[in-house]
N, C-alpha and C positions, 0 to 999 in steps of 0.2 A: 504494500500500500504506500503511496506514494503522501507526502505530507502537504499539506495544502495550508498557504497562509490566508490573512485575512484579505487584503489588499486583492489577490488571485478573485476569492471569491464573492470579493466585491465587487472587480469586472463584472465575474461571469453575470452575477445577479442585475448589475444596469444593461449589458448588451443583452441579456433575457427581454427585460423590460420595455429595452430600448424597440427591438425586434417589432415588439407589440403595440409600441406609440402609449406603453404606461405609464412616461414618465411624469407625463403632464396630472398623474394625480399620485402623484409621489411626494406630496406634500407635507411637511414635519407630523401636522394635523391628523392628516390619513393613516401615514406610517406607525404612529403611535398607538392609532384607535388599530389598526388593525393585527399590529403588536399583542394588545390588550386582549383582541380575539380569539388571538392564536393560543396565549396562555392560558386563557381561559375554557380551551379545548383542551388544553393538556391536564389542566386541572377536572375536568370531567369525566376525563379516565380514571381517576382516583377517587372521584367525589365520595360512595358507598361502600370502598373498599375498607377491610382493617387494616391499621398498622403490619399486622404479618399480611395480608394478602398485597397489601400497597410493598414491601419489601423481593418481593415474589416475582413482582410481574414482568419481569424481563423473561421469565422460566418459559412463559406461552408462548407460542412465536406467533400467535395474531396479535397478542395487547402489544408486544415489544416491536412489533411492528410499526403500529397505532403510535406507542410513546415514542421514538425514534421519528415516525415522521410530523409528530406536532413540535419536539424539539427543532424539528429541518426548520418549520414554518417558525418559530419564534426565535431562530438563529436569522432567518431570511431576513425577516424585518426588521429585527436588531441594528443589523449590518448595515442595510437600507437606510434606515434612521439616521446612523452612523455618517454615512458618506454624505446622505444629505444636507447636515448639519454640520461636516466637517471633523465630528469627534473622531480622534482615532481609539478604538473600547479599549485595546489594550491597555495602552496608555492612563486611559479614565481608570479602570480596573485597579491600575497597580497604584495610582497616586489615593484610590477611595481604601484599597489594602493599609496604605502607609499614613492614612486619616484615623483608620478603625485602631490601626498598633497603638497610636495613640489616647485615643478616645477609650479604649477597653484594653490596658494593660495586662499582663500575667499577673493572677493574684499571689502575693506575697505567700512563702509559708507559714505556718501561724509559728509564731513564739517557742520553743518550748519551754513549760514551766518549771522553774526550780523544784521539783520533788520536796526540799527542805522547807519550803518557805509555807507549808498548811499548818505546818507541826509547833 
C-alpha cells in the first residue's frame, strides 16, 4: 500500500469536484453542514449499539464497511473544508495537540505520606 499524503488527496478530491462543476457550492457554509452530515451518519451506526457491540464492529464486514466508508465521507469534507479555507489540518492538529499539553497537564503523583507523622 502505497502512503498517501494530505495535499495528494486534496487534489484528487477538487479535480473530482472540479470534473462535476461542484465547486461552485463548495462553500465554507456547505462544507461544514455537510461535514456535520456525514458524522452524523457515522454516528448512527453506533447510535443502539452497546459499548461491547460498538467495540466489535469492525469484526462484521458489512458494518466495517458502513464505518470505513462514512469515515471516507467525513475525511472528504474535512479536507475540503481545509483547502477551502486554506487551513493546513495537520498543522491545526498539532498546534491544538500542543494547546491541550498545556491546558490538561500530566497529573502530579500524589505525595507520599510520612508513615511517622499519624502516630
Amino acid at each position: 500500500m502505497t502512503e498517501l499524503d494530505v495535499a495528494e488527496l486534496q487534489r484528487r478530491l477538487a479535480a473530482f469536484a472540479a470534473a462535476r462543476d461542484w465547486g461552485q457550492y463548495h462553500t465554507p457554509k456547505n462544507l461544514a453542514s455537510a461535514l456535520s452530515v456525514e458524522a452524523s451518519e457515522l454516528v448512527e451506526i453506533f447510535q443502539w449499539l452497546t459499548p461491547e457491540q460498538s467495540a466489535r464492529i469492525m469484526d462484521e464486514p458489512e458494518a466495517a464497511h458502513r464505518v470505513a466508508d462514512e469515515v471516507a465521507d467525513v475525511l472528504a469534507y474535512l479536507l475540503q473544508f481545509c483547502e477551502v479555507l486554506g487551513i493546513d489540518p495537520l498543522q491545526a492538529l498539532a498546534a491544538k495537540l500542543d494547546r491541550n499539553k498545556k491546558r490538561f497537564p500530566v497529573p502530579s503523583p500524589p505525595e507520599p505520606q510520612d508513615r511517622h507523622s499519624s502516630e
